[in-house]
N, C-alpha and C positions, 0 to 999 in steps of 0.2 A: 228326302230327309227321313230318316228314321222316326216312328209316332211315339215313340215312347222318348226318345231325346226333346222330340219336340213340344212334347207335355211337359217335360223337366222345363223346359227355356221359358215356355209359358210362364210355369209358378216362379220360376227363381226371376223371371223380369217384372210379376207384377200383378199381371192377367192372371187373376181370382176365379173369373168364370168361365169353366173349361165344358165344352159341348162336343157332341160329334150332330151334325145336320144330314139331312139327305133333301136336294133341292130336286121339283122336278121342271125340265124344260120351259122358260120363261122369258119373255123380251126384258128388255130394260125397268127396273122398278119405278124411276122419276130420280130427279135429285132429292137428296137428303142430307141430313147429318147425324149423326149421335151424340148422347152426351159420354160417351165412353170411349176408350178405343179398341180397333180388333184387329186382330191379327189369327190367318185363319192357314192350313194346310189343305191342301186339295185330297181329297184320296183317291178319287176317282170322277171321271167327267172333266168338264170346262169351266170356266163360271170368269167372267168379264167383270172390270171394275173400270169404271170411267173414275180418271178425277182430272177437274178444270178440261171436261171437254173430252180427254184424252183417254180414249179404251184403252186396256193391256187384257190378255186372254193369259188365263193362269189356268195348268191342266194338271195330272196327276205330280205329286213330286212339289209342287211348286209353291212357294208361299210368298201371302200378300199382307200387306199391313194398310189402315185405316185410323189415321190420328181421331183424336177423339176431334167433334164439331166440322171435320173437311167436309164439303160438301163433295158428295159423290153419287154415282148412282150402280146397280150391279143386272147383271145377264145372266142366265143360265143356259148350257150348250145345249143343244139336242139330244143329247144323251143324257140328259140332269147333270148331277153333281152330289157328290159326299165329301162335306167337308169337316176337320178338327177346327174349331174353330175357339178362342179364347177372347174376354172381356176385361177392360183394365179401367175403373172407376176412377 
């Protein structure tokens, strides 16, 4: 996906807080939740989201979404991860 459409989708759905991250190489965080929700684009690297148990590995290109309060938990590949990432209060 395109980062500058993707920044457009962000603000025109909601998500206020718009970040670029860079994660470095990391196992699983633990379960948690937010009180927000995010929805993030990869830029570069791997980066893992369990929810309800359930990894999906999301890589350059690809985006994931996190309702606000899911309990989830996340990964980062061996190569880190750069992601666009947005918050929706």
């Amino acid at each position: 996906m395109d980062i500058a459409a993707f920044e457009r989708k962000l603000g025109d759905d909601g998500f206020i807080e718009i970040e670029t991250k860079s994660y470095a190489p990391r196992p699983a965080n633990g379960d948690h939740g937010h009180h927000f929700s995010v929805r993030g684009l990869i830029l570069d690297g791997a980066f893992t989201v369990a929810i309800e148990g359930i990894p999906r590995c999301y890589r350059a290109g690809e985006m994931f979404e996190v309702a606000e309060g899911v309990i989830h938990n996340e990964a980062v590949g061996p190569e880190g991860a750069r992601i666009m990432v947005g918050r929706k209060y």
